[in-house]
N, C-alpha and C positions, 0 to 999 in steps of 0.2 A: 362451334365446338372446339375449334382449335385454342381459342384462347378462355377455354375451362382447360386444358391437361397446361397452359402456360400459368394458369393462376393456383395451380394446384402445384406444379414445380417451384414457384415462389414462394407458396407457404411453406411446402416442406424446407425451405433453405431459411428460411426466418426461423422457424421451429427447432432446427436440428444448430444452431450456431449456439456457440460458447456465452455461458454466462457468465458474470462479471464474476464469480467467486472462482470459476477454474479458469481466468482468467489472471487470477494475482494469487500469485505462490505465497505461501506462510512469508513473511519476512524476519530474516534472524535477529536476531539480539542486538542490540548498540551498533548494526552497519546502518551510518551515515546515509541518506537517500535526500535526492534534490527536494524543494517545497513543491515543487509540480509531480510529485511520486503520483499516480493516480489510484493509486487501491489504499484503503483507510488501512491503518497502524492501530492494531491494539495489542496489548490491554490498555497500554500507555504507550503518552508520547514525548518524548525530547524532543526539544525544540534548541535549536544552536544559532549562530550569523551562518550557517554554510547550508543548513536544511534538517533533517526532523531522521530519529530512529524511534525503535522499537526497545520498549525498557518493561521490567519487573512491573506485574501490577500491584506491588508492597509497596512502591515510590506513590507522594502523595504528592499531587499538584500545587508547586513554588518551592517544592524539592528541589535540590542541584541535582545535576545527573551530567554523561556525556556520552560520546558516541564517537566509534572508532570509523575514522575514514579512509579510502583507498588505499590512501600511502601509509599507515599502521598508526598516522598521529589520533589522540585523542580531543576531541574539544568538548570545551566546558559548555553545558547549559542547562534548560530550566525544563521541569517537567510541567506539561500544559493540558492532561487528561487523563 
């Protein structure tokens, strides 16, 4: 009997845990984010040498685009979705 209220304490903690979408906050506009960012970028994505932001979905993929990074510089890159 005891380990039915232990398997029923497990499920409820499986059940009640965060899903991967209120796990990743909306991402804003052109801030620069590393290539290991874990929560997908849409509508589009710039792609830079330094890592990938969040762009217009009017930009069509092999567009220029760029993405503002922590220290206020902007770098140039290619839209990729």
């Amino acid at each position: 009997m005891p380990w039915l209220v232990l398997l029923a304490l497990v499920a409820t903690l499986i059940l009640s845990g965060d899903t991967p979408a209120q796990q990743c906050p909306e991402l804003p506009f052109y801030v620069l984010v590393p290539f290991n960012y874990p929560c997908y970028i849409h509508p589009r994505s710039c792609r830079t040498d330094y890592g990938l932001c969040r762009i217009d979905a009017a930009m069509k993929p092999g567009a220029p685009c760029a993405c503002q990074a922590a220290n206020g510089a902007w770098i140039r890159g290619v839209c990729i979705h």
